[in-house]
C-alpha beads as a LAMMPS data file, in Angstrom:
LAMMPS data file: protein, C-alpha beads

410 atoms
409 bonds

1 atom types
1 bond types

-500.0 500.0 xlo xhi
-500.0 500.0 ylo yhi
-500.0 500.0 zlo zhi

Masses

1 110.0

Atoms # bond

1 1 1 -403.632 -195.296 -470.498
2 1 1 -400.737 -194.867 -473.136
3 1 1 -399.854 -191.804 -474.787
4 1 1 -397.493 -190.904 -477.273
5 1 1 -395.214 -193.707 -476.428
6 1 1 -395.278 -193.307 -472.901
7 1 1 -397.734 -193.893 -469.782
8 1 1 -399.144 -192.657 -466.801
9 1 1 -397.528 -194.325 -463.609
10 1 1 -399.833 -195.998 -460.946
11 1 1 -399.757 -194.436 -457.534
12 1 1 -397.673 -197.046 -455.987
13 1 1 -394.324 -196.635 -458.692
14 1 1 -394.876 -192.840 -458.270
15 1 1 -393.974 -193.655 -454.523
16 1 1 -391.764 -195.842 -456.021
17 1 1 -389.894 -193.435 -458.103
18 1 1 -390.058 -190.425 -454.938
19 1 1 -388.565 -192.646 -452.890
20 1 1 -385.437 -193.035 -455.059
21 1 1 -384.924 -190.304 -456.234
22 1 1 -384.595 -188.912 -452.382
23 1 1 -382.328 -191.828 -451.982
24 1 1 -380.156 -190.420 -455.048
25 1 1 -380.204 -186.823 -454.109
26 1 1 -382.725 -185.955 -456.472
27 1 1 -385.722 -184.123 -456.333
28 1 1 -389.176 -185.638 -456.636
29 1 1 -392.606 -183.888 -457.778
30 1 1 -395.654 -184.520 -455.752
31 1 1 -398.026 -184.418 -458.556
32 1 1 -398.604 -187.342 -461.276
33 1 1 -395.968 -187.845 -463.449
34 1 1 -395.546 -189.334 -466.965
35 1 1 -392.545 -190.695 -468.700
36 1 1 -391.249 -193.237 -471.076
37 1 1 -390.146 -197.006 -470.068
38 1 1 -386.562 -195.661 -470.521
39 1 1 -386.944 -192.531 -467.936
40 1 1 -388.948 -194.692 -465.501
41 1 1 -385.804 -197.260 -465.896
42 1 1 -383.235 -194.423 -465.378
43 1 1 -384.925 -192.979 -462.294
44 1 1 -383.574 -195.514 -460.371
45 1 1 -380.280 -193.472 -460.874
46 1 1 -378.076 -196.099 -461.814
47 1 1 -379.586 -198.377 -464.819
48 1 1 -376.288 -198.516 -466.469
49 1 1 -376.659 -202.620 -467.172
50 1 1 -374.025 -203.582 -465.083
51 1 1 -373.167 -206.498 -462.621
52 1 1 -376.243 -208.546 -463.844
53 1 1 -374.142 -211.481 -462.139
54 1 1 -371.861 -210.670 -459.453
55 1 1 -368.776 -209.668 -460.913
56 1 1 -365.256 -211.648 -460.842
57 1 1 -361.551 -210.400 -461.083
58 1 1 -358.863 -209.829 -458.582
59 1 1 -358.238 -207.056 -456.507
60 1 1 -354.465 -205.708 -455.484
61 1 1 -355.417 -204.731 -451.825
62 1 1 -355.842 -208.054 -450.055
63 1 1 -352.076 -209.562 -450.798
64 1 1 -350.439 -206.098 -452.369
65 1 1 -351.728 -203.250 -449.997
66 1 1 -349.723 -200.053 -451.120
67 1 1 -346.763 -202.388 -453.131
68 1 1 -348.459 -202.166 -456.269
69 1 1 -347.275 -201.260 -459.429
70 1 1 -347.817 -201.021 -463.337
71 1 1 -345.857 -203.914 -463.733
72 1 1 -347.792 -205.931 -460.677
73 1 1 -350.841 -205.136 -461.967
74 1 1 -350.095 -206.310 -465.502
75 1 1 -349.008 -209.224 -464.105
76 1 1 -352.017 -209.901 -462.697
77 1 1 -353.865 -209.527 -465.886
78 1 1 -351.415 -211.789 -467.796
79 1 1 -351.666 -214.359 -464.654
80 1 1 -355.143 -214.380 -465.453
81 1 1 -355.125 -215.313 -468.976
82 1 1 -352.399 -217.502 -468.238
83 1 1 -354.269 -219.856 -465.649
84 1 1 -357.545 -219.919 -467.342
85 1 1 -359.203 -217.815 -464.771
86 1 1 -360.307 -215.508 -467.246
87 1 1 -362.449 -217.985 -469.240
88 1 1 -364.252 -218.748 -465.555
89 1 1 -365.352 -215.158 -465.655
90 1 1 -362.654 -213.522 -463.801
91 1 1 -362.218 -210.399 -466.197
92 1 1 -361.863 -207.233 -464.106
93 1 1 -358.470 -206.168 -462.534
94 1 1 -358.466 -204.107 -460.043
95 1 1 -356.290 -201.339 -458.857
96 1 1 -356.862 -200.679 -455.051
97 1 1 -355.729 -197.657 -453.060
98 1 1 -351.997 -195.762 -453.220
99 1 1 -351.541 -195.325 -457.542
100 1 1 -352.092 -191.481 -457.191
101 1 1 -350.214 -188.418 -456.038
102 1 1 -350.629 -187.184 -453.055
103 1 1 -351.305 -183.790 -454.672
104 1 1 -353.920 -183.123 -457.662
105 1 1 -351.915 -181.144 -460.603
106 1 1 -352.615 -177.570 -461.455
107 1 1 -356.105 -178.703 -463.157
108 1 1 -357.401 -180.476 -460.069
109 1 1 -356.567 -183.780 -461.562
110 1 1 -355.977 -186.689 -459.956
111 1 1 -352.208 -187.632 -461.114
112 1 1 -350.947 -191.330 -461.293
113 1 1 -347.879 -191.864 -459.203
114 1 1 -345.005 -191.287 -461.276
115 1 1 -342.812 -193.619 -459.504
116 1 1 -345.148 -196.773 -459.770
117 1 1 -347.336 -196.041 -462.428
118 1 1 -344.841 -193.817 -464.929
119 1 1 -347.048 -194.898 -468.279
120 1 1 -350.024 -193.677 -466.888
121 1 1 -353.460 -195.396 -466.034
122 1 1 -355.031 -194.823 -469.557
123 1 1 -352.071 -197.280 -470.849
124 1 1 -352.320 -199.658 -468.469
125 1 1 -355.838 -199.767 -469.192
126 1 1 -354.879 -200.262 -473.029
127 1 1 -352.395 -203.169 -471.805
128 1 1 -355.166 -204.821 -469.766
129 1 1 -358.301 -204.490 -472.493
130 1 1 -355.785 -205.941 -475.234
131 1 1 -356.277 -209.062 -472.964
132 1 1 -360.139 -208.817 -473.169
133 1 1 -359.909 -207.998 -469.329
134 1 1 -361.466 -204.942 -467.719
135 1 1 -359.947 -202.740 -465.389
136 1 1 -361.182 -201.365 -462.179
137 1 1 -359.838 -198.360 -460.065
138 1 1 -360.429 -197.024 -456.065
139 1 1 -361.411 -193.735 -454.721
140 1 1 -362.968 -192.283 -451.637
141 1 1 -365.800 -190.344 -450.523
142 1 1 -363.932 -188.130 -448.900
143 1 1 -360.792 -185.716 -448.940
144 1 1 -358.162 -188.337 -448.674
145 1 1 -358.301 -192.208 -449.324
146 1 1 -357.866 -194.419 -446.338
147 1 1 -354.501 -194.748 -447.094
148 1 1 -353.712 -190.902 -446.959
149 1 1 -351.131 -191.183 -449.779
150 1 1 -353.525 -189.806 -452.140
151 1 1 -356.344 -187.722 -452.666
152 1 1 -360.005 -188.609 -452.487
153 1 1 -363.258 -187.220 -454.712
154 1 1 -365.326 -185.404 -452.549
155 1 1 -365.812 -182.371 -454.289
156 1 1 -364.193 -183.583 -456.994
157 1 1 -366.656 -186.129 -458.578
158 1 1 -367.111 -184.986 -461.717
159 1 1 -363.793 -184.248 -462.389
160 1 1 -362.915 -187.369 -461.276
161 1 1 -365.797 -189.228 -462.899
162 1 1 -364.572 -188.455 -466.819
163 1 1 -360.704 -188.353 -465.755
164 1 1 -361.874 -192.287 -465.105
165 1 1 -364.227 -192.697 -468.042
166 1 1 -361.244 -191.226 -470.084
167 1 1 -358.563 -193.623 -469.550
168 1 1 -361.357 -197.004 -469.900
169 1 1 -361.523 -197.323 -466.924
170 1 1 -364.662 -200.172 -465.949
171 1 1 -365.181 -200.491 -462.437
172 1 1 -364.623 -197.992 -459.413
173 1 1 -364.122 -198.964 -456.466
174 1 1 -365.451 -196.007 -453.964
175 1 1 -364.611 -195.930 -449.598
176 1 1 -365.565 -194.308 -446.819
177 1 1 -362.340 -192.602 -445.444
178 1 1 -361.803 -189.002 -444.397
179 1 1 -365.100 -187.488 -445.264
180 1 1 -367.075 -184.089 -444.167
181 1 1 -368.355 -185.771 -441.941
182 1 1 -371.646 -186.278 -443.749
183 1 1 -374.016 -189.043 -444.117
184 1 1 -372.543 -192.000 -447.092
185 1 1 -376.372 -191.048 -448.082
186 1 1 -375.339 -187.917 -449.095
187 1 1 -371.836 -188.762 -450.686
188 1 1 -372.426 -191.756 -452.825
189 1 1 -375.240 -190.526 -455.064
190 1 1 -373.282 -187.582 -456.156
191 1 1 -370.897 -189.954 -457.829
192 1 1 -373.487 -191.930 -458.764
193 1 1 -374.757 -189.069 -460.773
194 1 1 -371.252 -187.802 -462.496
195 1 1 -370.297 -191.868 -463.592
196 1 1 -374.110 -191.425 -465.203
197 1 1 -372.922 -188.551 -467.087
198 1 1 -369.415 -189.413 -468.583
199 1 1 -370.202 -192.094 -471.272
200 1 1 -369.635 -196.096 -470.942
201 1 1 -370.978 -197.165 -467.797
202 1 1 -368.318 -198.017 -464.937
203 1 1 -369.556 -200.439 -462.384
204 1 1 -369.968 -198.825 -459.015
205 1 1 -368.846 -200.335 -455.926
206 1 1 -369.680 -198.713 -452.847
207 1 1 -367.403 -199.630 -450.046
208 1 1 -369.089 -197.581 -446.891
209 1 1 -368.161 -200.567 -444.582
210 1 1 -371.807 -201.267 -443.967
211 1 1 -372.715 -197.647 -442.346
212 1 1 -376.411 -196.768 -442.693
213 1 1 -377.080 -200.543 -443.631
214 1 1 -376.184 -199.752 -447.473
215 1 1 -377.928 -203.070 -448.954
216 1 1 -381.373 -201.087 -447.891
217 1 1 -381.017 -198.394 -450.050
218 1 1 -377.907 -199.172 -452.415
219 1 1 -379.800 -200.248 -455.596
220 1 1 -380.409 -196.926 -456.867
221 1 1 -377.184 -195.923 -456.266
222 1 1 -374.318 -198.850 -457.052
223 1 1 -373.613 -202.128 -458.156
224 1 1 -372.941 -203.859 -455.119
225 1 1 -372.534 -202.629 -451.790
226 1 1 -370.007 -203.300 -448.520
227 1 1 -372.323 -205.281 -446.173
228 1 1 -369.070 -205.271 -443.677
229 1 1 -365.987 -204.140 -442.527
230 1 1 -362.715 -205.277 -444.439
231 1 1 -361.887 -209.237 -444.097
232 1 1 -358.757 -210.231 -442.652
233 1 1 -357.521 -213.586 -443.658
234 1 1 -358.415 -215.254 -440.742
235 1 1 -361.793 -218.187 -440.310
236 1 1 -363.214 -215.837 -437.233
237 1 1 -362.853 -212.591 -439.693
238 1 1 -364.398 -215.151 -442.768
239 1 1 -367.338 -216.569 -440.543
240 1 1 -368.355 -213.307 -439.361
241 1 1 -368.763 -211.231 -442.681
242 1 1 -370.456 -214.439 -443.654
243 1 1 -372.995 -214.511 -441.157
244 1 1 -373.350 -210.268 -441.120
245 1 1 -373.945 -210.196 -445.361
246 1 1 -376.585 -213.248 -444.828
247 1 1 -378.412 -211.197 -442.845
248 1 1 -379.087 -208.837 -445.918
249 1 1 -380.179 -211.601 -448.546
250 1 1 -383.101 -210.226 -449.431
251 1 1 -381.621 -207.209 -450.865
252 1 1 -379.420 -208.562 -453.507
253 1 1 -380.768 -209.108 -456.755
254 1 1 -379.415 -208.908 -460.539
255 1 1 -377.277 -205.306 -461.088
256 1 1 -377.413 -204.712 -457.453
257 1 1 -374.988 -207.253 -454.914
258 1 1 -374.577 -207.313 -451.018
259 1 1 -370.456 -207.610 -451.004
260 1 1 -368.891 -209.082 -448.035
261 1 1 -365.376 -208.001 -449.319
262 1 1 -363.185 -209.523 -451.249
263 1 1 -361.835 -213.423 -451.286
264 1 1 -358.713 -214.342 -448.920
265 1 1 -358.548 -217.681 -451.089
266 1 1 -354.631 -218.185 -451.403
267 1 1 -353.253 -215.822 -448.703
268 1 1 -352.120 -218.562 -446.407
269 1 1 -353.808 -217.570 -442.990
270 1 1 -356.613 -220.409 -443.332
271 1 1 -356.251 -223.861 -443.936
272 1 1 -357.721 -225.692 -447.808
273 1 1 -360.834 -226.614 -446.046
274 1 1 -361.816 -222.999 -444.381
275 1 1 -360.867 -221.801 -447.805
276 1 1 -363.303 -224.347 -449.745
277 1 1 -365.837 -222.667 -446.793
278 1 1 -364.669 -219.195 -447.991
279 1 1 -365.147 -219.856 -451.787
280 1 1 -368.400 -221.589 -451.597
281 1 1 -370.379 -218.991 -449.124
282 1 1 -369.233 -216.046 -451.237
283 1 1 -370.707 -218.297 -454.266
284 1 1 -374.270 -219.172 -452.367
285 1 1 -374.455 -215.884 -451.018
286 1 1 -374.255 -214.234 -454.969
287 1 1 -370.916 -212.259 -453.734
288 1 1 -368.834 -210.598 -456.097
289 1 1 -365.980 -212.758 -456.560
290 1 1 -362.869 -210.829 -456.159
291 1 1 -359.705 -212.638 -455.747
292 1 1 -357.268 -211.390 -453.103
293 1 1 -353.795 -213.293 -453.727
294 1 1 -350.601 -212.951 -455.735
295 1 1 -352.079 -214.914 -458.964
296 1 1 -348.358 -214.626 -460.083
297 1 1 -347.476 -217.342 -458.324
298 1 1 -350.872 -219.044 -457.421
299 1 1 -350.496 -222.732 -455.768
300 1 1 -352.403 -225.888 -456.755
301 1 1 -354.630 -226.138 -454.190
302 1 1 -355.635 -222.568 -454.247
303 1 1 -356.183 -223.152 -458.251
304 1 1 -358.563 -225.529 -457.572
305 1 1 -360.737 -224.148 -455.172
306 1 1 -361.415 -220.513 -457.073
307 1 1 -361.248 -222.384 -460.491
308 1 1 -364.356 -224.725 -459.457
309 1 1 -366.597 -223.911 -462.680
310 1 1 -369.782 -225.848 -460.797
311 1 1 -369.109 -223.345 -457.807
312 1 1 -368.876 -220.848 -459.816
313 1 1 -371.719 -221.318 -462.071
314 1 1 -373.977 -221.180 -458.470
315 1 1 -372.299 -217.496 -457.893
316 1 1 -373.079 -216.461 -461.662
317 1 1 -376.938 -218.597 -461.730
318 1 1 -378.919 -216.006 -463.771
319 1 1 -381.857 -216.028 -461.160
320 1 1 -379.746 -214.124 -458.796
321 1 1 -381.058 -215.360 -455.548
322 1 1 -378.636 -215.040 -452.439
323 1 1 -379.025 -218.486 -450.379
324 1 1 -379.841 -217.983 -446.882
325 1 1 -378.912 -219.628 -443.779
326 1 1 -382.128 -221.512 -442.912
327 1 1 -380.711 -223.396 -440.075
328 1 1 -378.048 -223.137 -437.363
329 1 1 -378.202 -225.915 -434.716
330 1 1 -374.534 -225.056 -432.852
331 1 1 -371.803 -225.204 -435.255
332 1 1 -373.846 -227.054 -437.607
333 1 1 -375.165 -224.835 -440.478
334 1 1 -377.561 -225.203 -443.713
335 1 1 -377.506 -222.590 -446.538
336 1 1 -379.710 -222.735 -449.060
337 1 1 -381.022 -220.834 -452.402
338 1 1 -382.921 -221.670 -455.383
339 1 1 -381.395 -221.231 -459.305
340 1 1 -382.564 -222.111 -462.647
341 1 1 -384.403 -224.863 -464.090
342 1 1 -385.981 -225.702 -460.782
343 1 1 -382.923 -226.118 -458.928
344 1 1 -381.341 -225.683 -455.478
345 1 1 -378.006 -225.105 -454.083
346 1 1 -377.235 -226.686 -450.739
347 1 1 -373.926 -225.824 -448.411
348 1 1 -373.477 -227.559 -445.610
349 1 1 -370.951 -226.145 -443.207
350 1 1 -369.269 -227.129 -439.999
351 1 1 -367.722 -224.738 -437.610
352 1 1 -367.086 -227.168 -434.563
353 1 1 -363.687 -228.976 -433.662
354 1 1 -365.014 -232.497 -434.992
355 1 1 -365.976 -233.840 -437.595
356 1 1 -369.723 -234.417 -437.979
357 1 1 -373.025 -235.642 -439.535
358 1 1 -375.266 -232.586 -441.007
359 1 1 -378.704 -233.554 -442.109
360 1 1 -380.840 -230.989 -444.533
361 1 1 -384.105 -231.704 -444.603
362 1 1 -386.901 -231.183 -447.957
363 1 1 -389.020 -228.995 -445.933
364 1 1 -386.009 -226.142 -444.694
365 1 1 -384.905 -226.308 -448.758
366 1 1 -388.561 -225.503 -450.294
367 1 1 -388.816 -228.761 -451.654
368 1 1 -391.891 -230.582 -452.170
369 1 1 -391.350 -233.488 -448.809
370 1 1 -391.723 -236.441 -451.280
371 1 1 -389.730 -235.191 -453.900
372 1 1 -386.927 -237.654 -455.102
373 1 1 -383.808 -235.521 -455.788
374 1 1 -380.533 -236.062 -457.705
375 1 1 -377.607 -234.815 -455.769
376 1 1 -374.860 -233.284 -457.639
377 1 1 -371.262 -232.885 -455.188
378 1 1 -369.591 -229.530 -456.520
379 1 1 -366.588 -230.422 -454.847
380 1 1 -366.141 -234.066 -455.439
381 1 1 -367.296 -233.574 -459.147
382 1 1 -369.879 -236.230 -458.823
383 1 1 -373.261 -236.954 -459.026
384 1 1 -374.664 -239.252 -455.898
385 1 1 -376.199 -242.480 -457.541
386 1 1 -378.995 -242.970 -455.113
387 1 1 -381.610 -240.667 -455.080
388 1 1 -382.527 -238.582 -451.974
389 1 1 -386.218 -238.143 -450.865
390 1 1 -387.246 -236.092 -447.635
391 1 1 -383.778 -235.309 -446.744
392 1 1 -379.854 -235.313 -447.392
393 1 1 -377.287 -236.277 -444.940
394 1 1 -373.610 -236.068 -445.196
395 1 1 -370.225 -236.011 -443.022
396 1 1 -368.622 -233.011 -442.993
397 1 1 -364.875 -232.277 -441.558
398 1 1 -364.652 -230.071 -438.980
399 1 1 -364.076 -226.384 -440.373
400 1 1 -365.537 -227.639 -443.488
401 1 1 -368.567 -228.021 -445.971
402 1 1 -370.382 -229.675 -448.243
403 1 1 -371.589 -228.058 -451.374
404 1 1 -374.759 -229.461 -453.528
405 1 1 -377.058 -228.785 -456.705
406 1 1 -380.385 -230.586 -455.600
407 1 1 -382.355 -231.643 -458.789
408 1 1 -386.023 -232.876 -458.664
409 1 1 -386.223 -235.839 -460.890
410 1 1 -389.884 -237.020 -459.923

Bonds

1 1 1 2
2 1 2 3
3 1 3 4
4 1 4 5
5 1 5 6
6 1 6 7
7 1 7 8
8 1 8 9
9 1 9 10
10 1 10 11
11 1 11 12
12 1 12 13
13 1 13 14
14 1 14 15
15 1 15 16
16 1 16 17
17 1 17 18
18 1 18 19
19 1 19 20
20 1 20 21
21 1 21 22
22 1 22 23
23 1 23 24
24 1 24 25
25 1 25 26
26 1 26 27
27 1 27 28
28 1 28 29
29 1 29 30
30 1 30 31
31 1 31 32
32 1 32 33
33 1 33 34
34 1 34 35
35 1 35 36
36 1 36 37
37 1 37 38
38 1 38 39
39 1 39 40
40 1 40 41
41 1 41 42
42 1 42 43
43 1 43 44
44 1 44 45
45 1 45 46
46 1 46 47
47 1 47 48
48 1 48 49
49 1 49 50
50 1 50 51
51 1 51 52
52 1 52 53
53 1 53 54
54 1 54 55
55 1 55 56
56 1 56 57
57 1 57 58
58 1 58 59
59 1 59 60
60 1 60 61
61 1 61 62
62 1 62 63
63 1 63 64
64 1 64 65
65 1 65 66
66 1 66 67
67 1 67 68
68 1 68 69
69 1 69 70
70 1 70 71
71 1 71 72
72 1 72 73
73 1 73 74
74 1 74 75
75 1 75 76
76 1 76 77
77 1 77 78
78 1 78 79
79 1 79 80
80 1 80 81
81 1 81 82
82 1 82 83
83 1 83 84
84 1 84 85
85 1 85 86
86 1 86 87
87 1 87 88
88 1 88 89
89 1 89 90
90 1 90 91
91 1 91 92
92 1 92 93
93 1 93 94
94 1 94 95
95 1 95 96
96 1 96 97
97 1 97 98
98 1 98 99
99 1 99 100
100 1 100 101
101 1 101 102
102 1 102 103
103 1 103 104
104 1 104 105
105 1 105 106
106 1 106 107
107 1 107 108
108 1 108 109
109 1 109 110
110 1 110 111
111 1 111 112
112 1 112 113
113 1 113 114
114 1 114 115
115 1 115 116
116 1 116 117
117 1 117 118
118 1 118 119
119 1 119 120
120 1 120 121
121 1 121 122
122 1 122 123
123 1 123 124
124 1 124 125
125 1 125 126
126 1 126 127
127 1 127 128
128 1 128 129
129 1 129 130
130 1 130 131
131 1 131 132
132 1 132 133
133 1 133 134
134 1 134 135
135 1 135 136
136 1 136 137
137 1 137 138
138 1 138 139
139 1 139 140
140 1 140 141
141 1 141 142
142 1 142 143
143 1 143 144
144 1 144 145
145 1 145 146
146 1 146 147
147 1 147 148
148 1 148 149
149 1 149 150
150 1 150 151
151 1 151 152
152 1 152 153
153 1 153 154
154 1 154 155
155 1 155 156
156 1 156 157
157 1 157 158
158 1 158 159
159 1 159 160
160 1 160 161
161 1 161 162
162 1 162 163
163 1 163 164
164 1 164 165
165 1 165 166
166 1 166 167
167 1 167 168
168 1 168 169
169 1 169 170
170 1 170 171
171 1 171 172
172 1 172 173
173 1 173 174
174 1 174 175
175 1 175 176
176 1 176 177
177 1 177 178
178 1 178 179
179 1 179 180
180 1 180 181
181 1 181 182
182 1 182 183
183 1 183 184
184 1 184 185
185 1 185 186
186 1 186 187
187 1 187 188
188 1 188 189
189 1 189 190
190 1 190 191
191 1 191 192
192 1 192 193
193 1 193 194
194 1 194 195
195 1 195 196
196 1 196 197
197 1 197 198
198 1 198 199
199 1 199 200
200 1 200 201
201 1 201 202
202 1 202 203
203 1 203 204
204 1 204 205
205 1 205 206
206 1 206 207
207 1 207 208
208 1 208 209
209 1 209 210
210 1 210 211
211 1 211 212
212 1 212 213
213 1 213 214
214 1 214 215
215 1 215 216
216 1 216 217
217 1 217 218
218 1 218 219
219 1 219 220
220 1 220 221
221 1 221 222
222 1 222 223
223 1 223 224
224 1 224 225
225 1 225 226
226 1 226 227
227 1 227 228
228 1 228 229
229 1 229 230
230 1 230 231
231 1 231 232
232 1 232 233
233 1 233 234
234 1 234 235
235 1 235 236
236 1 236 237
237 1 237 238
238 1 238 239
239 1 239 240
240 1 240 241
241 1 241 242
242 1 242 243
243 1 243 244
244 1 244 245
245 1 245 246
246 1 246 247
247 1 247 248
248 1 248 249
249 1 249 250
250 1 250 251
251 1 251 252
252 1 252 253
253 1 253 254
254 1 254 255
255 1 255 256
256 1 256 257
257 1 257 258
258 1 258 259
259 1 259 260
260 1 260 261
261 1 261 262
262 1 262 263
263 1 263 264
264 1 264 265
265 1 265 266
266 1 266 267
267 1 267 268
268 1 268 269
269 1 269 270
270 1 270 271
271 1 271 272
272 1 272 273
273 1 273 274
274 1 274 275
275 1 275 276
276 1 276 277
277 1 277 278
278 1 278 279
279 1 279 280
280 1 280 281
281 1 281 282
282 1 282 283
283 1 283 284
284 1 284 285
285 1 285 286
286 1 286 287
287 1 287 288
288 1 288 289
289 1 289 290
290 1 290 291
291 1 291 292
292 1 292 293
293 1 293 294
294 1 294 295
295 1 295 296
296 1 296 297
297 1 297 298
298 1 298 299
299 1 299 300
300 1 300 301
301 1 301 302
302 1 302 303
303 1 303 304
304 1 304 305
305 1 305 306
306 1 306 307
307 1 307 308
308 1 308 309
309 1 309 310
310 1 310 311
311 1 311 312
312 1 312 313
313 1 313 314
314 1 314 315
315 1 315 316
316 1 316 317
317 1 317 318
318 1 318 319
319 1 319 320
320 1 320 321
321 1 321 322
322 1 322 323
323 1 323 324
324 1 324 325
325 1 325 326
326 1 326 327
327 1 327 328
328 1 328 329
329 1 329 330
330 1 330 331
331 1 331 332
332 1 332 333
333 1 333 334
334 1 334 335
335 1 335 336
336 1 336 337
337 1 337 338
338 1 338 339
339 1 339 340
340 1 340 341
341 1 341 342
342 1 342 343
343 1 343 344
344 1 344 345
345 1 345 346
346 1 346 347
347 1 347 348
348 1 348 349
349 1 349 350
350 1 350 351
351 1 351 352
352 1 352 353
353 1 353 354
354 1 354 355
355 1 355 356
356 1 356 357
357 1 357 358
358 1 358 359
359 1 359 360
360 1 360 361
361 1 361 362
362 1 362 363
363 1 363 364
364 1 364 365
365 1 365 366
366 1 366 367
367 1 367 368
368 1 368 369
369 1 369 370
370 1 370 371
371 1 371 372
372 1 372 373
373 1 373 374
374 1 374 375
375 1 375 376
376 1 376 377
377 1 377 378
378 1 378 379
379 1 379 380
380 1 380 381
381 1 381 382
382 1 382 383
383 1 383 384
384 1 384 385
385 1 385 386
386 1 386 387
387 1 387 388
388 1 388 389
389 1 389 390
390 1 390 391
391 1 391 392
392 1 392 393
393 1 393 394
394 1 394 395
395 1 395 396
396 1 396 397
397 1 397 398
398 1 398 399
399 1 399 400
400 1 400 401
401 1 401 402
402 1 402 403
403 1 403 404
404 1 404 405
405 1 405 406
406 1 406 407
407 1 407 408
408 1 408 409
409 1 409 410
């Protein structure tokens, strides 16, 4: 029953709504509410239109740690530009951890390190939006960053929030270190709530490491949300924040992402073929896509694994469906999710020592078991000229995978 524009909410999105707002730190009435679209949008605390794909950029920590500078970091952004990432979708550049003071100034501002950073964040944020690039800065939940060079937001949030919104920034990056001691449940909303209030929305990562299984409650509250501890840049590290973010699939969905850190792609501890396994689970799995090496001097090889537009377009699909491992027989695995126009993407992925056949049949994918199916290779660039009906088999290198757009053709 509608009402001067707005309407009365049914029983089970007035649970709904209670239940989020508890999540955000809010306060629910137990009586029947009425609002507006808008207001029922906003009370899932952060509708700020963000991440409606998984987002892509680069990130300092991964190569850089605490050896960043203005200079690195516009470098970064011009490396970007200068490769063609940025056309791919890789606009956001990321500051990590260690571009503060250790102390705030008199105001209780946060202070950029004058040694590194002596123009300031709000001009290095001019320098990188001149390039049509976004950029993206870290804080903490707590009193100190996990670096302890600088100072966290806790208690500070507000503050913190427009001192961000101030100098452009676009995307916050927010850990876990040195807190009260208090539940991430309790932390994260109340920045959540002050990036709400300071004008453009800032995408809002949490990084809580997976504590309190984040990807069950994080929609209300971020963007995307660590479903693991950090990555090293190692195939055991890889494999196993694969197989701990799969276990959350069901969670991610447009605005809201299950992040299993950011790429190693280009570091040098894996070999081309774990990589092309790194790059394409991220993709299938609807991770954010946040490179991790020096782009300054980026090789061949590792050009052509994160620049793979048909990999990327399965990351960026607009149905925003994280694939799921639907079999494991050994080191033999299957991943599979459906996109647009009917389709479905297929990885097939060896972890064993040899080299070896992996079969994928119609009825583990969803399709139809007579179905006759074009094949499209995303990493051989090709599409298979026979047909496939009832099932797809292919040779795959040991530490390696095969990557697939099926297509129903009859």
């Amino acid at each position: 029953m509608e009402n001067d524009g707005g309407f009365f909410v049914s029983m089970a999105t007035l649970i709904k709504i209670m239940l989020l707002t508890s999540l955000a730190g809010g306060v629910a009435s137990s009586r029947p509410v009425k609002v507006t679209e808008t207001e029922h949008y906003r009370r899932t605390l952060l509708a700020n239109g963000l991440g409606l794909t998984p987002p892509m950029g680069w990130n300092s920590w991964n190569h850089f740690y605490c050896n960043i500078d203005e200079k690195t970091i516009k470098k970064a952004a011009d490396a970007l530009i200068a490769t063609g990432l940025s056309k791919l979708g890789y606009t956001y550049v990321n500051i990590d951890d260690c571009w503060a003071e250790l102390t705030r100034d008199e105001k209780g501002n946060s202070v950029p390190r004058k040694s590194t950073f002596p123009s300031g964040i709000k001009a290095l944020a001019d320098y990188v939006h001149s390039k049509g690039l976004k950029l993206g800065i870290y804080s903490d939940a707590g009193y100190f960053t996990c670096s302890k060079t600088m100072p966290g937001s806790l208690g500070h949030e507000e503050q913190d929030a427009k001192t961000f919104a101030s100098w452009g920034i676009d995307y916050l990056k927010y850990d876990n270190c040195y807190n009260d001691g208090s539940k991430p449940t309790v932390r994260y909303p109340v920045m959540t709530r002050a990036l709400m209030k300071c004008g453009p929305p800032i995408y809002f990562s949490l990084c809580e490491w997976g504590d309190l299984h984040p990807a069950l409650r994080g929609a209300p509250v971020g963007n995307s949300w660590r479903t693991t501890n950090d990555i090293a840049d190692t195939r055991e590290s890889m494999v196993s924040r694969a197989d701990l973010n799969e276990f959350y699939a069901d969670y991610a969905r447009p605005g809201g992402w299950n992040d299993p850190d950011m790429l190693e792609v280009g570091n040098g501890g894996m070999t081309e073929d774990e990589y092309m396994v790194h790059f394409s689970i991220w993709a299938i799995s609807k991770a954010p896509l946040l490179l991790g090496c020096d782009l300054r001097n980026v090789t061949k090889d590792t050009l052509d694994i994160i620049a793979n537009k048909e990999v990327i377009a399965v990351n960026q699909d607009p149905q925003g469906v994280q694939a799921h491992k639907v079999r494991s027989e050994g080191d033999l695995e299957i991943w599979t999710g459906p996109l647009s126009g009917y389709r479905v993407a297929l990885l097939l992925v060896n972890r064993g020592p040899l080299r070896r056949a992996i079969t994928a049949n119609w009825d583990d994918l969803a399709i139809p078991p007579n179905t006759y199916v074009e094949a499209r290779d995303l990493w051989e660039h090709k599409t298979l000229t026979t047909p496939f009906v009832g099932n797809l088999t292919a040779t795959v290198n040991s530490h390696g995978c095969k990557m697939y757009i099926l297509k129903p053709i009859s």
